[in-house]
C-alpha positions in Angstrom: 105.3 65.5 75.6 102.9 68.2 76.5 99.5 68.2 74.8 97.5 71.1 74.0 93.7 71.1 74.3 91.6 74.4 73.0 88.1 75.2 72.9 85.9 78.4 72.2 83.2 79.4 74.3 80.6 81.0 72.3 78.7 84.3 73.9 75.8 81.2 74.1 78.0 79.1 75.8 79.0 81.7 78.1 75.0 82.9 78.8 74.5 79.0 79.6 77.0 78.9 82.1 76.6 82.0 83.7 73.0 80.7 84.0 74.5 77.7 85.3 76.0 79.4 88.5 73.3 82.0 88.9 71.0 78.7 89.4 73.4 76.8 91.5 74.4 80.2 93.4 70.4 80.7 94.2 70.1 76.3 94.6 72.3 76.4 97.4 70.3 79.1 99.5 73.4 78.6 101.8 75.0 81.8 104.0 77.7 83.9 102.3 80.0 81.6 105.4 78.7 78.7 104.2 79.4 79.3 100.9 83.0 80.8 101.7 83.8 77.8 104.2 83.1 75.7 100.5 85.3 77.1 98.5 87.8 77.3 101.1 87.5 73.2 101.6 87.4 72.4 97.8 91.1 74.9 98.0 92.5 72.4 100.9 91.2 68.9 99.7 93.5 69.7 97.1 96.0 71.6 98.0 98.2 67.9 98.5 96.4 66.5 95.7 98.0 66.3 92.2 96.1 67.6 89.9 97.1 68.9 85.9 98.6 72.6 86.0 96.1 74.3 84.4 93.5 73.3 87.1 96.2 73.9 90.1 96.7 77.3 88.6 92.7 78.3 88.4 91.9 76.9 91.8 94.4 78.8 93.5 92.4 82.2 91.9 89.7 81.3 94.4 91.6 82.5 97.8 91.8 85.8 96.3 88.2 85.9 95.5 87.6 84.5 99.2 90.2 87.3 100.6 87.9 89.7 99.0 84.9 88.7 101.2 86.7 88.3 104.1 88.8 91.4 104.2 87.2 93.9 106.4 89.2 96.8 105.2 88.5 96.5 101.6 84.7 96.6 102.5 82.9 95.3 99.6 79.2 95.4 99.6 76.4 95.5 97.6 75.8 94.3 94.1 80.3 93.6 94.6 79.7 91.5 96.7 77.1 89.6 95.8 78.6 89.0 92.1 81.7 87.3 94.1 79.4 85.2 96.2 77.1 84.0 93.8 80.8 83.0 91.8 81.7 81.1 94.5 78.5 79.5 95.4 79.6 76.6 92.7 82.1 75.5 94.1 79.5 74.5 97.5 77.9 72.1 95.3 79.5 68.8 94.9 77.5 67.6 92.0 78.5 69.9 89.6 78.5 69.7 86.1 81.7 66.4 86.7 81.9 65.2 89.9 84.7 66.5 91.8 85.8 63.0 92.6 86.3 62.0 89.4 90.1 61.2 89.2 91.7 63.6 86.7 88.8 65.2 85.3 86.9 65.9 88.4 87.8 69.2 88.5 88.0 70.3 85.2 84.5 72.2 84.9 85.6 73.8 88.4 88.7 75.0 86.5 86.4 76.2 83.5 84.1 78.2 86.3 87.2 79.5 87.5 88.4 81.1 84.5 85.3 82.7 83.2 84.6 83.8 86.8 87.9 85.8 87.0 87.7 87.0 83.4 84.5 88.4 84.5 85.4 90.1 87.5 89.0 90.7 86.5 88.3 94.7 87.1 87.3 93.7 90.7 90.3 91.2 91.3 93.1 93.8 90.1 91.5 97.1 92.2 91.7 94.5 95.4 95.1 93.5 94.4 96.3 97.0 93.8 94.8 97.5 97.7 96.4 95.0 99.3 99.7 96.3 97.7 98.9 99.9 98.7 97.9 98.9 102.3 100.9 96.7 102.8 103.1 99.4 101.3 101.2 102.2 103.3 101.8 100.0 106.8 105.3 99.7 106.0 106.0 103.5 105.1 104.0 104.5 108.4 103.9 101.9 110.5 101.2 99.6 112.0 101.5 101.6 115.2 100.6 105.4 114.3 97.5 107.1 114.7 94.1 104.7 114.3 92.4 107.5 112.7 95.2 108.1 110.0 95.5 105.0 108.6 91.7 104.8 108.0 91.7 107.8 106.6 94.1 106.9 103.9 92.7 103.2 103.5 88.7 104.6 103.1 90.5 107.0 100.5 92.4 104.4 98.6 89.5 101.5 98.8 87.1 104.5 97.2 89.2 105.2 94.5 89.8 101.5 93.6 86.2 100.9 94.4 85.3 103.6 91.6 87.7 102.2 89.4 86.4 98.7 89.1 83.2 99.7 88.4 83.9 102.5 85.4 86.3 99.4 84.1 83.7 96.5 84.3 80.8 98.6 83.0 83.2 100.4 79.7 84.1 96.5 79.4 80.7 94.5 79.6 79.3 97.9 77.1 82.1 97.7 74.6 82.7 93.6 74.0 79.2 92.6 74.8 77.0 95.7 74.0 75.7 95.3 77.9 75.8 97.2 81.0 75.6 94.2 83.6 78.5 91.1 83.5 76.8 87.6 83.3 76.5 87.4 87.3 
C-alpha cells in the first residue's frame, strides 16, 4: 500500500534553505574537484543501496548537474557555474541538516536539496540536455572523424544559443513568479 506524504515550501522556507546551501557551499571552502568528487561519492555509496523511490529518483539528478561541470564542450563559466557548484557543495558535507547515515531517512533532506536545486536551475539543466542531444546527433550525422575545426564551429554555435537561452528563461522565470532578477543561489 503506497503512502503519500506532501508538504509546501513557503517562499520563507525556500529563502532559508537557499541560505542553507549558500552557507554550507561557502562552509566547505573546498575546490570545485573536491566538491564534484563529493557528490560523485554520495551518487556511488548508493548506487547498491536501497533507498525509497522518490530519493533514488532525485539523487540520480546530480550526475547531470556534475556532467555539467565536467563537460569541456559545453563550457560553463561564470556566475553558471558557480550557481551549480555552490548546489552541489551540500552534498560535500556529511552533517547536513539528517545525517546521511541515518537508515531510511538519511537522505531525505539530500533528496529535498535535490529537488529545489533542479527546479531552480531547471533552465540550465534542459539547454545542457538539449546539447548533449544536438552533439550526439551532430557526431552521428557527420562523424567523429571530419574536420576539427567544423565540429567546433557548429558546437560553439549551438552551446551559444543554448547558453542564451537559459539565461533569458531563468531570468523571465525568477522576474515573473518571484518578482526577482537573481534565483536563490
Amino acid at each position: 500500500m503506497p503512502l503519500t506524504i506532501s508538504f509546501e515550501l513557503s517562499d520563507h522556507d525556500l529563502e532559508l534553505l537557499a541560505e542553507l546551501i549558500k552557507t554550507k557551499a561557502s562552509a566547505a571552502a573546498l575546490s570545485e574537484a573536491a566538491i564534484i568528487k563529493a557528490a560523485q561519492a554520495l551518487l556511488e555509496d548508493n548506487s547498491g543501496v536501497s533507498v525509497p523511490e522518490f530519493i533514488r529518483e532525485r539523487i540520480d539528478k546530480l550526475e547531470t548537474l556534475i556532467y555539467m561541470l565536467q563537460d569541456d564542450v559545453w563550457e560553463l563559466s561564470g556566475e553558471d557555474r558557480t550557481r551549480i557548484t555552490n548546489a552541489l557543495a551540500y552534498f560535500a558535507d556529511p552533517h547536513d541538516i539528517i545525517p546521511d547515515d541515518v537508515p531510511g531517512f538519511g537522505l531525505l533532506d539530500d533528496a529535498v536539496v535535490i529537488e529545489l536545486v533542479c527546479q531552480t536551475l531547471r533552465h540550465d539543466i534542459e539547454a545542457y540536455q538539449d546539447f548533449r542531444k544536438f552533439r550526439e546527433a551532430e557526431e552521428t550525422r557527420r562523424g567523429k572523424s571530419v574536420d576539427p575545426l567544423s565540429p567546433e564551429q557548429w558546437v560553439q554555435t549551438r552551446r551559444a544559443q543554448l547558453h542564451d537561452r537559459m539565461r533569458r528563461r531563468r531570468t523571465t522565470m525568477w522576474r515573473s513568479r518571484l518578482g526577482r532578477s537573481r534565483p536563490l543561489f
